[in-house]
C-alpha positions as CSV (number, residue, x, y, z in Angstrom):
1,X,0.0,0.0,0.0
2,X,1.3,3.8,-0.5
3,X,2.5,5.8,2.0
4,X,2.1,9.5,3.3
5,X,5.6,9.7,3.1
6,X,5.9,8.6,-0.8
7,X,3.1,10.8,-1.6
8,X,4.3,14.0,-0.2
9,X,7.5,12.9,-2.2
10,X,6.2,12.1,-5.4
11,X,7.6,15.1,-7.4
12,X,6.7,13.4,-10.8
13,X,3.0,12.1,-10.8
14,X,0.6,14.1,-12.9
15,X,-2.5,15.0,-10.3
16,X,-4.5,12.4,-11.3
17,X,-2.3,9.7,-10.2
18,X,-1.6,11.4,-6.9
19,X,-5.0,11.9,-6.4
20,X,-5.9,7.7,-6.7
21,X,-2.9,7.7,-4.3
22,X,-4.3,9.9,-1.6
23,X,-7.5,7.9,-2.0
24,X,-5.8,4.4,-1.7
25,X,-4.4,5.9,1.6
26,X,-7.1,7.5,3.1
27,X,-9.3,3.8,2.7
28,X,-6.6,2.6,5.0
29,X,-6.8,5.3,7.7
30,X,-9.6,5.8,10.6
31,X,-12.5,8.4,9.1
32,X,-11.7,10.6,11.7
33,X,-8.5,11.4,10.4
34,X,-8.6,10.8,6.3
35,X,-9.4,15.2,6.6
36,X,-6.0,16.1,8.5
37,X,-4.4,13.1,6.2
38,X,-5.6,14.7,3.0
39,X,-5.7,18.5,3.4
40,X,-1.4,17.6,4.7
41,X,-0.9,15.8,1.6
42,X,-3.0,19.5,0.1
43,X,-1.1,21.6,1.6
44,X,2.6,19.8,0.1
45,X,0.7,19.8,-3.1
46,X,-0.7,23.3,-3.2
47,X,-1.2,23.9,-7.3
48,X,-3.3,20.5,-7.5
49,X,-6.8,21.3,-7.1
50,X,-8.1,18.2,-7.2
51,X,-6.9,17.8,-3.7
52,X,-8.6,20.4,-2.5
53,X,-11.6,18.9,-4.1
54,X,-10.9,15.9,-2.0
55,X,-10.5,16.9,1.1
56,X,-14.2,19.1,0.7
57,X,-15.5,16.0,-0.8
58,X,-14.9,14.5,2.8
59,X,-15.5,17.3,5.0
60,X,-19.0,16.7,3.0
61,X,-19.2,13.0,4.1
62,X,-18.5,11.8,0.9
63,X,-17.7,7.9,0.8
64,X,-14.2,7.4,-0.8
65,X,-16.0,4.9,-3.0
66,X,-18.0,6.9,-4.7
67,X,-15.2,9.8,-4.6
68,X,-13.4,7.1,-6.2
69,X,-16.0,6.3,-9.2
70,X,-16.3,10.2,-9.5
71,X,-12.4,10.3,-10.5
72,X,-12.2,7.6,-12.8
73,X,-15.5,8.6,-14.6
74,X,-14.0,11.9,-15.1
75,X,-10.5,10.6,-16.2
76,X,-12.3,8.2,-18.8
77,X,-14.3,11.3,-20.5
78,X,-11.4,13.4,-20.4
79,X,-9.4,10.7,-22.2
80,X,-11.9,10.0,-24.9
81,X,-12.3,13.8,-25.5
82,X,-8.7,13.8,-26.1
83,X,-8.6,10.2,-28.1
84,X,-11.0,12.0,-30.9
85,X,-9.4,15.6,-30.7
86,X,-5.8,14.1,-31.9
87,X,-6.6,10.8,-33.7
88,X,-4.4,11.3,-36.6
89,X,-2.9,14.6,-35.6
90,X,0.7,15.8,-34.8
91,X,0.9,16.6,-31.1
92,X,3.2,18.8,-29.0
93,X,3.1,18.3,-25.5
94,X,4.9,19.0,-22.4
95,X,5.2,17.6,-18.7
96,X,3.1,14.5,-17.5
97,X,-0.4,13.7,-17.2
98,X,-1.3,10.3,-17.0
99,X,-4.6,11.0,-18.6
100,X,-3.0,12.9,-21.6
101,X,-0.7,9.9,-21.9
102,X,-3.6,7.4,-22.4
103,X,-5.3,9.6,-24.4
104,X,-2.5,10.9,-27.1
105,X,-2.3,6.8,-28.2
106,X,-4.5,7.7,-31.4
107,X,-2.3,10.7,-32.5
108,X,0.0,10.0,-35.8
109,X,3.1,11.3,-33.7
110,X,3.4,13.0,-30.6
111,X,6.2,15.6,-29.9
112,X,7.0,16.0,-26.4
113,X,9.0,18.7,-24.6
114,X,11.6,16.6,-21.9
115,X,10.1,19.8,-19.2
116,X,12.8,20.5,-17.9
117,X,14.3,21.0,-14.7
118,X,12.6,17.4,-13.6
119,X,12.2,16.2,-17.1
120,X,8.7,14.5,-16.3
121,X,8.4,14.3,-20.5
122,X,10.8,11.7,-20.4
123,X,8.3,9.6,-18.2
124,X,5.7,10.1,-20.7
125,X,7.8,9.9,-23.9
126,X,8.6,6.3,-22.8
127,X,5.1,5.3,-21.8
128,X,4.3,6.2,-25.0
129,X,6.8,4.9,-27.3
130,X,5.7,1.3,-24.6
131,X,2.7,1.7,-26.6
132,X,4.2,2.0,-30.2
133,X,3.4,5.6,-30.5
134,X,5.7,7.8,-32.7
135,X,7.6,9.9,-30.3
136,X,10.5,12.7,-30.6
137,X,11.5,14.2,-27.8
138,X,12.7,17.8,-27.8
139,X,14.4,20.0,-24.9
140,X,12.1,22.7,-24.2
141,X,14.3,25.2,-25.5
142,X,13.2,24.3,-29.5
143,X,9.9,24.2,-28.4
144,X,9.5,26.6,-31.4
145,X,10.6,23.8,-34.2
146,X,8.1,21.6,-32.6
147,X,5.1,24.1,-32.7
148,X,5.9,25.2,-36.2
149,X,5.2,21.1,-37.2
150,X,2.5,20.1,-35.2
151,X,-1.2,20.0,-35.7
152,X,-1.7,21.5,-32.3
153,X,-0.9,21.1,-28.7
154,X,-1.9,19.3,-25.6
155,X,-1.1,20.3,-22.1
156,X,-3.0,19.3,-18.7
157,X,-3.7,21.7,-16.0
158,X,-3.4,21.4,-12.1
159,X,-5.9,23.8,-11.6
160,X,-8.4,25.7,-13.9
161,X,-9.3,29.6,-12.4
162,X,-11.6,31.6,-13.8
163,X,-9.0,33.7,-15.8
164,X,-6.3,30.8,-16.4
165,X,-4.6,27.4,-16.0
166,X,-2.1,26.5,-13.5
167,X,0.3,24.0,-15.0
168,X,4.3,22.8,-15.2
169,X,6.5,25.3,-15.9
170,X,6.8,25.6,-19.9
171,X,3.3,25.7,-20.1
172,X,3.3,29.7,-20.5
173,X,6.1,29.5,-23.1
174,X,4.6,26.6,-25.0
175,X,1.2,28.5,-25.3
176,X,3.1,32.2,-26.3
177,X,4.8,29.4,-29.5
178,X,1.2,28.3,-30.5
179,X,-0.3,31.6,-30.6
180,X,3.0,32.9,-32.8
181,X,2.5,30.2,-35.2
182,X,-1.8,30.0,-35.0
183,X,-2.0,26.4,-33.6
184,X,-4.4,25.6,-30.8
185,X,-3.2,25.0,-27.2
186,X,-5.9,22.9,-25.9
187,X,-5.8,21.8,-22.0
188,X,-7.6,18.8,-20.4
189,X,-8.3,19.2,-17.3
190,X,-11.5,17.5,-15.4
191,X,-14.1,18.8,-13.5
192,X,-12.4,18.3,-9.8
193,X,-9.5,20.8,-11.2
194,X,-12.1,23.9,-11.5
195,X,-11.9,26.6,-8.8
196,X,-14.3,29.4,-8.6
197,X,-11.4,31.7,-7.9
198,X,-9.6,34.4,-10.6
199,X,-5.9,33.4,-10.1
200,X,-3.7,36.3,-8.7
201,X,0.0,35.8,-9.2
202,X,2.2,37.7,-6.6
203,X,5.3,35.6,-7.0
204,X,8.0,37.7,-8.2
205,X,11.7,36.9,-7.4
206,X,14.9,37.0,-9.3
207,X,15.9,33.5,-7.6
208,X,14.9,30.0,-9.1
209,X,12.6,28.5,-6.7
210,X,9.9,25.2,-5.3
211,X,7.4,27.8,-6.7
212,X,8.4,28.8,-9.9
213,X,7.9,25.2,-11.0
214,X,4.5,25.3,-11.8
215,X,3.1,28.4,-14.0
216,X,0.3,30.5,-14.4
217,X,-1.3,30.8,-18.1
218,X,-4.5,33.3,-19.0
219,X,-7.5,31.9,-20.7
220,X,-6.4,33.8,-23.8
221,X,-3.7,31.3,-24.8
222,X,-5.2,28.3,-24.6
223,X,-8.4,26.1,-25.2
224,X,-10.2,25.3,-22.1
């Protein structure tokens, strides 16, 4: 079974595989304290909004098996909305989600940015190629060559504001590229990843950083 310790860890999961995680854990702890458990595994994971979905879902009593049907029903339509969008297509991508993963198996050749500094694009490039997919990976600096090629491009989202997308870092770059060249930047993100909240970005610092890993994209870039 998964621990608290390897989920607080996990630095290269997309959300929704953290998310079964925390769930798998939580059916394992007294009910009394799956809240504490969840909104500490929240508070490491602070850009993934499904968490925070979780941990209202069982403030609200929820039972984690039917929190459990609700995530994999939303992973399944968000997959087959993604098999049809790129069946045939050439696909740029960048990060990991698993759901993107399983659903990019239908594209004619997907493109994905290594997302650099933790190079999660790896992860997915060989899940992919596992599967017999055509894959090139790039470093995110010609993200540019890649764009100009593609049919369009695929990113997920940690959390979905009213005026933007928190993803990877990359995500803003990758999304500037599409609109120089006119190709669509289209996230997937499922319904336990939408906040009613406008997104304010205060970070500024002239120091790499934990924070600076993940990014924050407006709603005019992409395809929500």
């Amino acid at each position: 079974m998964v621990s608290l310790e390897e989920i607080i860890k996990d630095r290269r999961s997309g959300q929704s595989a953290i998310l079964k995680k925390t769930v798998e854990l939580l059916k394992g702890i007294d009910a009394e304290r799956r809240l504490s458990v969840c909104e500490e595994i929240a508070k490491v994971h602070k850009f993934m909004a499904g968490l925070k979905w979780l941990c209202e879902r069982i403030r609200e009593g929820f039972d984690l098996e039917d929190i459990e049907r609700e995530i994999e029903k939303a992973d399944k339509e968000a997959v087959k909305y993604l098999e049809d969008l790129v069946d045939g297509k050439i696909v740029v991508t960048i990060s990991r989600s698993h759901t993107i993963e399983r659903g990019l198996l239908k594209a004619s050749k997907v493109i994905v940015l290594e997302s650099f500094p933790r190079k999660e694009g790896l992860d997915m490039a060989r899940y992919l190629k596992g599967r017999s997919v055509d894959v090139s990976i790039f470093p995110d600096c010609a993200m540019g060559y890649a764009v100009k090629v593609c049919d369009l491009a695929v990113v997920g989202a940690d959390a979905v504001f009213k005026n933007g997308i928190i993803n990877k870092v990359g995500t803003l770059p990758l999304a500037l590229c599409c609109r120089h060249f006119s190709k669509d930047c289209h996230v997937i993100a499922q319904p336990y990843k939408f906040l009613d909240e406008v997104y304010s970005d205060e970070l500024k610092d002239y120091v790499f950083k934990e924070d600076m890993l993940f990014e924050f994209v407006p709603k005019e870039l992409v395809k929500i």
